[in-house]
C-alpha positions as CSV (number, residue, x, y, z in Angstrom):
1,X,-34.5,-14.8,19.7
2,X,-31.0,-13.5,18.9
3,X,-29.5,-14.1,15.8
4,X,-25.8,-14.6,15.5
5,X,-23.8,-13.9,12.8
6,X,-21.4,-16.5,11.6
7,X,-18.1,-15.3,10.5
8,X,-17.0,-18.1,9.0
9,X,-20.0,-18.1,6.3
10,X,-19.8,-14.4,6.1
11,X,-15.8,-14.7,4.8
12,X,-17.2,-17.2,2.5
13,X,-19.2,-15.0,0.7
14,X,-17.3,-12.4,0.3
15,X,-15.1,-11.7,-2.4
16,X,-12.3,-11.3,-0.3
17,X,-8.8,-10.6,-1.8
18,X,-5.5,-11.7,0.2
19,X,-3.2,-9.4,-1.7
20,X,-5.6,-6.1,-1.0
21,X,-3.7,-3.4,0.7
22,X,-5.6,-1.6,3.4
23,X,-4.7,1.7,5.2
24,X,-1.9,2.0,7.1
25,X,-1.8,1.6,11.3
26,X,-4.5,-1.9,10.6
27,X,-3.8,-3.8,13.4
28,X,-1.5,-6.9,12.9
29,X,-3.2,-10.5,13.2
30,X,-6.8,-9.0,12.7
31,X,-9.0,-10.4,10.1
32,X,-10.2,-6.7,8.5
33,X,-13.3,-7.8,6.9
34,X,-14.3,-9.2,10.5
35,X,-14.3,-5.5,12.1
36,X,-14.8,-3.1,9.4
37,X,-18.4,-2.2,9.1
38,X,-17.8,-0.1,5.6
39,X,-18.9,3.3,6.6
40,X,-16.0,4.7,4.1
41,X,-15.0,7.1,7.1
42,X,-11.3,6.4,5.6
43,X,-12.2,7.0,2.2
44,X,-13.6,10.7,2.7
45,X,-10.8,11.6,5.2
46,X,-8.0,10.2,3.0
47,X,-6.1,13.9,1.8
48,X,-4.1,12.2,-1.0
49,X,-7.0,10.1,-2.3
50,X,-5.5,6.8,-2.5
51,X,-8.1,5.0,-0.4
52,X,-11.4,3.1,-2.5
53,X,-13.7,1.4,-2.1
54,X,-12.9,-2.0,-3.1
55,X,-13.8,-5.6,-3.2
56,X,-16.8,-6.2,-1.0
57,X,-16.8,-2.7,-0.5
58,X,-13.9,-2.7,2.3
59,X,-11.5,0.1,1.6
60,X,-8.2,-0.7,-0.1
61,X,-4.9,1.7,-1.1
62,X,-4.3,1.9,-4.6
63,X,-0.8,3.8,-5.4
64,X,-1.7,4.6,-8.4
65,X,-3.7,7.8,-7.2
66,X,-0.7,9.4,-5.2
67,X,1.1,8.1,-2.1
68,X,0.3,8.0,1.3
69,X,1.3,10.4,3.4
70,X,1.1,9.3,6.9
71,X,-1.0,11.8,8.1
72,X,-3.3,9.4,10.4
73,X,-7.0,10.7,9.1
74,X,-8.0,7.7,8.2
75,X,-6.9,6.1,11.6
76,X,-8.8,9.0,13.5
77,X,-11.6,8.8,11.2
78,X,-12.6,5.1,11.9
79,X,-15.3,4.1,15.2
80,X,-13.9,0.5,14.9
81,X,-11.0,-1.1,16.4
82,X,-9.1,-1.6,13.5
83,X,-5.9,0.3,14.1
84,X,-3.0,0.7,16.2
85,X,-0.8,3.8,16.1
86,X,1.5,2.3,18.4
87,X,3.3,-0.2,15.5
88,X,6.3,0.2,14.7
89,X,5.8,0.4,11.5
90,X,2.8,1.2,9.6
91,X,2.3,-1.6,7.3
92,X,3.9,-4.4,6.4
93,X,4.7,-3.4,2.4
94,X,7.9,-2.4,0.1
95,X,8.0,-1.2,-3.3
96,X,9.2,-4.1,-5.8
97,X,10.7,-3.7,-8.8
98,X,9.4,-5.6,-12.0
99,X,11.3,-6.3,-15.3
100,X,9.1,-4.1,-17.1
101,X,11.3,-1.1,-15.7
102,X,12.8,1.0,-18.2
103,X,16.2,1.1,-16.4
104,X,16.5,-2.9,-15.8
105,X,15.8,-2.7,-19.9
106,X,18.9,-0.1,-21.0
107,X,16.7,3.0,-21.1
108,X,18.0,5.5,-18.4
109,X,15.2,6.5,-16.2
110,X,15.3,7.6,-12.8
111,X,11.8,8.2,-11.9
112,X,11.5,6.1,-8.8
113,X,14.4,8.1,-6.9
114,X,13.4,10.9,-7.7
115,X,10.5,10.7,-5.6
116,X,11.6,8.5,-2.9
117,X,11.5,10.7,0.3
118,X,13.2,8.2,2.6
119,X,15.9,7.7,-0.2
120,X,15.2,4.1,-0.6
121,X,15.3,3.6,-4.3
122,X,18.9,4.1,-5.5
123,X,20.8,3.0,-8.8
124,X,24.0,1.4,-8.8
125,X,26.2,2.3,-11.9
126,X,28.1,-0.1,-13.8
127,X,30.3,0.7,-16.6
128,X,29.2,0.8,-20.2
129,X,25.7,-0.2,-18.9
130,X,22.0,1.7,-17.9
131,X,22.1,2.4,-13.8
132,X,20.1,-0.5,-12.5
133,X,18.0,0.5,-9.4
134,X,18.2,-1.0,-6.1
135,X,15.8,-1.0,-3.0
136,X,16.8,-0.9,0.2
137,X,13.9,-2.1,2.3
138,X,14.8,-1.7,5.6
139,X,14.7,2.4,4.3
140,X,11.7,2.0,2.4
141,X,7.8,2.8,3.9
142,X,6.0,2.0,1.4
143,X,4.2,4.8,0.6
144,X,4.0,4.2,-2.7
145,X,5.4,7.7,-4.1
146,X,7.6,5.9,-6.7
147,X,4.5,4.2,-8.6
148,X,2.8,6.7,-9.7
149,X,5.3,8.4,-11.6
150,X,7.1,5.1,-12.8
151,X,6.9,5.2,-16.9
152,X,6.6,1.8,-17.5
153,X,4.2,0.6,-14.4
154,X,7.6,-1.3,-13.3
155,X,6.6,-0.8,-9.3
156,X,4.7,-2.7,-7.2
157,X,3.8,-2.3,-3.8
158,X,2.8,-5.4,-2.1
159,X,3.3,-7.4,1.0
160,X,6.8,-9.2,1.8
């Protein structure tokens, strides 16, 4: 007798997060708790350390840690059919600011720029007033350099 596995009760139990970021290259219109089997393959290969372990145990990107470099391990690392290189783009995220950032709140910081490779995050100056910053996303990767040194935790990277 073979046993078939339900996918549809198997998403049910599992804590599974919408907003969870997953490496970059995933495919687009895949269901990534469908294919990936867990073996953490991503994890151990990931050279700035920004892929976990998360919910349910599938691996997530937390920005926190560092940024992501683009340097494919993680794709090259997984057995399952989970990615494609051939995107355009790879992910579907930009860096948000939030109104906890120093800048938007009169303190001059610059943080954000300062570590934006692609040169995404720029502030516009305004007379007798703190440079407020400005995020041009069709520039911006999301890579998620800018978070981690961000002061205030004003940066978020999340799905547009």
């Amino acid at each position: 007798m073979t046993s078939r596995v339900n996918l549809g009760r198997r998403r049910l139990f599992s804590r599974k997060k919408s907003d969870a970021i997953r490496p970059p290259w995933v495919k687009q219109g895949i269901e990534f708790t469908d294919l990936c089997s867990r073996c953490d393959a991503c994890i151990d290969v990931c050279e700035t350390h920004i892929i976990f372990r998360g919910d349910g145990g599938f691996p997530e990107v937390d920005f926190n840690k560092g940024e992501c470099t683009f340097c494919e391990k993680c794709v090259s690392a997984c057995n399952e059919p989970i990615f494609d290189r051939t995107q355009s783009q790879p992910w579907s995220i930009k860096a948000q600011i939030q109104q906890t950032c120093l800048a938007l709140n009169g303190v001059w910081c610059q943080s954000c720029q300062d570590m934006c490779e692609p040169e995404a995050i720029r502030f516009e100056y305004r007379l007798n007033q703190t440079p407020s910053p400005i995020i041009d996303t069709e520039a911006c990767t999301g890579c998620g350099a800018c978070v981690e040194p961000c002061p205030s935790n004003a940066i978020k990277i999340s799905k547009l």
